[in-house]
Each structure stands twice: as C-alpha cells, then as structure tokens.
KESE-36090 format. One record per residue (C-alpha): y, z, x; residue in one letter. Coordinates in steps of 0.001 Angstrom, whole numbers, padded with zeros to 6 digits, always signed. Example, Ala and Ser with C-alpha at 12.3 -4.5 7.8 and 13.67 -1.06 7.14 Angstrom:
-004500+007800+012300a;-001060+007140+013670s;
END
This chain:
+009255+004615-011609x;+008586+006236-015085x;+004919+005222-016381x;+003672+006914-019413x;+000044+008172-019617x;-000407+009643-016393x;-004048+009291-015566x;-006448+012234-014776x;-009283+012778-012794x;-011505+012782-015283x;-009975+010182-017260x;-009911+007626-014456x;-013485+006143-013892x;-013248+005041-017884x;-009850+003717-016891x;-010988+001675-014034x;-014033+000961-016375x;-011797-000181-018854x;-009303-002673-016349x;-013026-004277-014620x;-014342-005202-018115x;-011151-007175-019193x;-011538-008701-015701x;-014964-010180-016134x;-013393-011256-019554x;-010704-013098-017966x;-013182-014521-015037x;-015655-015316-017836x;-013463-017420-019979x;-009340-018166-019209x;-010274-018143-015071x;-008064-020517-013698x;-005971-021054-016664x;-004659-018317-017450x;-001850-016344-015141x;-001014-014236-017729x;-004416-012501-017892x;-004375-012159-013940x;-000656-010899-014134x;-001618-007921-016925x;-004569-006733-014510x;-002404-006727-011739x;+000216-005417-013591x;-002304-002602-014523x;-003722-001812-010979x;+000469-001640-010339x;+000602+001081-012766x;-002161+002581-011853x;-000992+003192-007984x;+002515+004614-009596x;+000164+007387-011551x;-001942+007843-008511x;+001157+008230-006516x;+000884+012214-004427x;-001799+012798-006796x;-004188+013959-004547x;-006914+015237-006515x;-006546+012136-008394x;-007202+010021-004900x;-009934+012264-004471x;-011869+011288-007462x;-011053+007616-006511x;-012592+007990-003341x;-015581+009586-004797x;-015919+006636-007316x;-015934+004395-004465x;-018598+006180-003161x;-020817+006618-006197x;-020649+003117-006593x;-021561+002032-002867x;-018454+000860-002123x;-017813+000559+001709x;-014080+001771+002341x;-012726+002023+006187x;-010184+005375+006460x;-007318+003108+006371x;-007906+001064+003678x;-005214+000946+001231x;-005386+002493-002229x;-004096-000455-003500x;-007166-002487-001427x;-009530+000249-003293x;-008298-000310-006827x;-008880-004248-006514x;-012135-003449-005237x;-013218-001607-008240x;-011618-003738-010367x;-012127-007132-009234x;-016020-006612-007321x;-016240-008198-004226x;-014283-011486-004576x;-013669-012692-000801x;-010306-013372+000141x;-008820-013040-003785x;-008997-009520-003979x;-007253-009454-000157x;-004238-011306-002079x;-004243-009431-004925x;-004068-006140-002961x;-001490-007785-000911x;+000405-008676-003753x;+000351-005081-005799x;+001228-003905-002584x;+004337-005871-002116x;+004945-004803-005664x;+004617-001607-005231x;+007087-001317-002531x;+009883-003507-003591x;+009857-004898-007236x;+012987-003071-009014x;+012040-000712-012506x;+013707-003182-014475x;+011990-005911-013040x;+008138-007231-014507x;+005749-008007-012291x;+005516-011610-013881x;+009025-012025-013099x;+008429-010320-009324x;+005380-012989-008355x;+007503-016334-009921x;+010608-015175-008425x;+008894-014807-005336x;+007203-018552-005809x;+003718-017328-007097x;+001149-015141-005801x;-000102-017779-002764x;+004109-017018-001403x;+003427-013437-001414x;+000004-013920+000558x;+001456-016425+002784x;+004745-014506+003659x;+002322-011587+005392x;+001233-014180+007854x;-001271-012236+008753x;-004108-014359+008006x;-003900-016279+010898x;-004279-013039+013089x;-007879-011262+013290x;-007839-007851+012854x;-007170-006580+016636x;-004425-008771+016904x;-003538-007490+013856x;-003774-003821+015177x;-002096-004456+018518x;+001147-006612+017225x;+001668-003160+014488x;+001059-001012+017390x;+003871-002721+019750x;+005981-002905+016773x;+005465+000980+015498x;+006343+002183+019488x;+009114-000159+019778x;+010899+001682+016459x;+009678+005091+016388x;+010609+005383+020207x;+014084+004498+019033x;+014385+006010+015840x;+016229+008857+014804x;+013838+011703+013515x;+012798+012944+010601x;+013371+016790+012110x;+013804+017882+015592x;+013145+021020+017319x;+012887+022878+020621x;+010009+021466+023070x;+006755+023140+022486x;+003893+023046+025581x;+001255+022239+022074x;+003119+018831+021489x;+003706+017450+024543x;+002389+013833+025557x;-000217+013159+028185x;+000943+012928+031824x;-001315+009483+031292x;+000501+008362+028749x;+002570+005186+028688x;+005280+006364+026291x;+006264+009891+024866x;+004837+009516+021379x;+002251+012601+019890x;+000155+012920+016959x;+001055+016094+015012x;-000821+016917+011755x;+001537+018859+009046x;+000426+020807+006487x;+002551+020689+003288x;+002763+024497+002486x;+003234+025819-000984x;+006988+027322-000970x;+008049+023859-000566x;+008165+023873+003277x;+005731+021869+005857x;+004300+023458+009157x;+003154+021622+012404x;+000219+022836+012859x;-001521+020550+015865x;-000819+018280+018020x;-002934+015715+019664x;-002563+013549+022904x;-005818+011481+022421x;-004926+007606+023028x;-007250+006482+020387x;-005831+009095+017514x;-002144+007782+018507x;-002995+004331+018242x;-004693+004592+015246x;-000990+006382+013986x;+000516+003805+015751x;-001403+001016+013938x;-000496+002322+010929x;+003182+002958+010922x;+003425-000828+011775x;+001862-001732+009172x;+003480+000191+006624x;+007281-000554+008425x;+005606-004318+008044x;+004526-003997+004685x;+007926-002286+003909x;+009809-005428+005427x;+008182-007973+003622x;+008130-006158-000014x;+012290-005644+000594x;+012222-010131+001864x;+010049-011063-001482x;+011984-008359-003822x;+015596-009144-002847x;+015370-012502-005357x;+013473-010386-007666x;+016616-008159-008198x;+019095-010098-007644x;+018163-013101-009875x;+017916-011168-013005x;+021347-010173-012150x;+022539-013745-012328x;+021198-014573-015362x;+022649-011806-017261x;+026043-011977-015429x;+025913-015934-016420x;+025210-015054-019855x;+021477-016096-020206x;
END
C-alpha cells in the first residue's frame, strides 16, 4: 500500500504525540458516541504500521520510545500491540481489540478498501475481536495450540529455499520432529546468509509459537477481508 508522508525517526515521537492527544480528545468528549473518531485513530495507527513497515531504524526508535516512557513490552509483542499502547495508555482489554483489529487490517483489508468500510463489513469491531477466539484461551494454551498448528504446516510445507544437509543445522537426536532455528542475516548485495543454527527446545518453540500465530493471524485477516473486497465489488457492479 502507497501512504504518503513516510514517517522518520525523528519525526515519530511528535507523531505518536500528535495521534495520543486527539485520543484523550475523543475519550474526553465523543467516547462512546462517536465511531468515527475511534475509526480515524485506528485508521492512523493503520497507516502508521504501513510506514513502519521494514523500517528498521524506524522500529528502533519505537522501541526506544516505549522504553523512555516505561512502557513494559514482551519480545513478541506486536508492533501493532505497541502503537495502541502509546496511543491509547493502558486501557485493559480495548487496546487488546484495537490491536487485534489494526492487525486484521493490516493483513487483509484491500488498498481500495477504508478501514470504516473493513470493520462494518466485517460486523463492527466486537466481530473482529470475537472471530480470534482467543479470549477464551489463556496465554499457554494460547502458545501450545500455535505451536501444534506451526509444526503441523511447516513440517509439511514446501520451503522457502532448500539446500544440501549441513552437520550446523541439524535437529537434536532428542527432538520430537525435524524442525531448527536458523538466524539469517539479510546481506547488502541483496542476498541473505544462514549464519546459525540452533537446536534449543525453548528457542524452537518460541519460533514455533510464533509462526502460528502469524499463519493464525493471516487466516483470520483473509475470513474478515474476503466481504471487505468483495462487497464493494457488488455495489459498483449493481450500479450503486
């Protein structure tokens, strides 16, 4: 997606700045009333993740934000998770929905689709929370059912690249399945190197973890989109 005004390091604490002030507007007066307010912020975290997007130094500098401010983060929380965060204070389980819903966003609403239009076509912001059905899980279960999930597709998958057995990235005689961490280094002549390889159980469960939840995340963005795209579609093959 094409968003104008990409954000800089040192332009994006006055941005964030900027996005929690309106907030505290909108909690101070229209809260409760007024979806379009909450729709605009969200709208503008949304945009904000797009500029963000393989900007590392940019990530960096929200990380450091986070941490200037006292901020708790874990090492998986989601950028989306640490935008709301910043932008929304600590607000209990709203600024888990929000983040679930800029998330969902973020993965499957179509360019020529709004984000008000994503969230009604999807039946409203509690749909989009609901449809994760995670909230009925605590966060081991959580963990374990992403886990089970990640091994039973990556084991089948097809690769991303294959090559010749190396003795550095081969899987524990211990382990249950033959699944390795490797870490890659993005190099600057537009190639990537493997450049280690892990078989500790923790480290692989932790990758584990996370590539279900993604391939989860990924699933339900593509369920909660498909009206979003298609619907507009009918209207304006219907004439409307």
């Amino acid at each position: 997606m094409s968003i104008p005004n990409i954000i800089s390091a040192e332009t994006l604490a006055s941005k964030i700045d900027a996005l929690a002030a309106d907030c505290q507007k909108w909690e101070s007066g229209a809260y409760r009333t007024s979806n379009e307010q909450l729709y605009d912020l969200l709208n503008q975290c949304l945009e904000l993740l797009y500029q963000m997007k393989g900007q590392r130094k940019i990530i960096r500098e929200l990380n450091n934000i986070l941490e200037n401010r006292g901020i708790r983060t874990k090492i998986h929380t989601s950028l989306a998770t640490k935008v709301v965060r910043l932008v929304f204070g600590e607000c209990g389980p709203r600024g888990y929905t929000y983040s679930r819903v800029i998330t969902a966003a973020y993965h499957g609403k179509a360019e020529n689709v709004s984000l008000k239009k994503f969230i009604e076509l999807a039946g409203g912001i509690e749909a989009i929370r609901v449809s994760q059905k995670r909230q009925v899980l605590t966060v081991a279960q959580q963990e374990a059912a992403h886990r089970a999930q990640a091994e039973r597709d990556l084991l089948a998958a097809p690769g991303l690249v294959s090559f010749p057995e190396l003795a550095e990235l081969l899987p524990s005689d211990e382990a249950e399945h033959d699944l390795i961490v490797a870490v890659v280094r993005r190099n600057g002549d537009g190639t990537s190197s493997i450049v280690h390889g892990t078989q500790n159980k923790r480290i692989i469960n932790l990758a584990l973890a996370d590539a279900g939840k993604t391939r989860s995340a990924k699933q339900v963005a593509a369920f909660v989109a498909k009206d979003a795209v298609i619907g507009p579609a009918i209207l304006r093959k219907s004439g409307r």
